[in-house]
N, C-alpha and C positions, 0 to 999 in steps of 0.2 A: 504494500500500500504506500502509496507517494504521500507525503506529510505535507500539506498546503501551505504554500508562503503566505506568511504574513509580515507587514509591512510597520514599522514604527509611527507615528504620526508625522513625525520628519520627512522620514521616508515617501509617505501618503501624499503629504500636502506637496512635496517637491513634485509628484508622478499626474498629480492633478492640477497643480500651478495655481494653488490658494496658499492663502495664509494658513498658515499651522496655529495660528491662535481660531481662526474660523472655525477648524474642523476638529478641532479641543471642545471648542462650545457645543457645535451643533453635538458631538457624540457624548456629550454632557449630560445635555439634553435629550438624549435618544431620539435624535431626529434624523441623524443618518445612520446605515447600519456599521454597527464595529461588535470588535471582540474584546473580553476581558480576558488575560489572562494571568490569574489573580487580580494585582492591583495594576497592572500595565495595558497599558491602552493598547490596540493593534488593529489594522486593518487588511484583511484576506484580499485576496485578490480576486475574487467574489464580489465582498462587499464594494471594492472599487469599482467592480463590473455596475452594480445595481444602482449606486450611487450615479455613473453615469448613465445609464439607461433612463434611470426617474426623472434625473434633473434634465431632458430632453424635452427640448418644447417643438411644434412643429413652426413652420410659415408661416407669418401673416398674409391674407389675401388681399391682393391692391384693391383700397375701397373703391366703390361703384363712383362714375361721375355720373 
């Protein structure tokens, strides 16, 4: 069985090009997905995935004239 990387919040915030203080809060907050393990904070590469999938908006469509 392959052991899934997981990522420091360092590490996270540099692969996602946010602030590490941003994604400290939001996973504070349990607003985006992370992992505890123990007391250290982590992000799978997973949750990177979902993270990006969610926060996916689509196109605005050119208003009518």
């Amino acid at each position: 069985m392959d052991t899934p990387r997981v990522h420091t919040p360092a590490e996270a915030a540099r692969l996602l090009r946010v602030r590490e203080s941003w994604l400290r809060k939001k996973a504070a907050a349990r607003a985006i997905p992370c992992t505890f393990l123990g007391k250290h904070l982590r992000f799978s590469d997973d949750d990177l995935a979902l993270l990006i999938r969610e926060g996916r908006r689509p196109p605005r469509r050119a208003a009518a004239r």
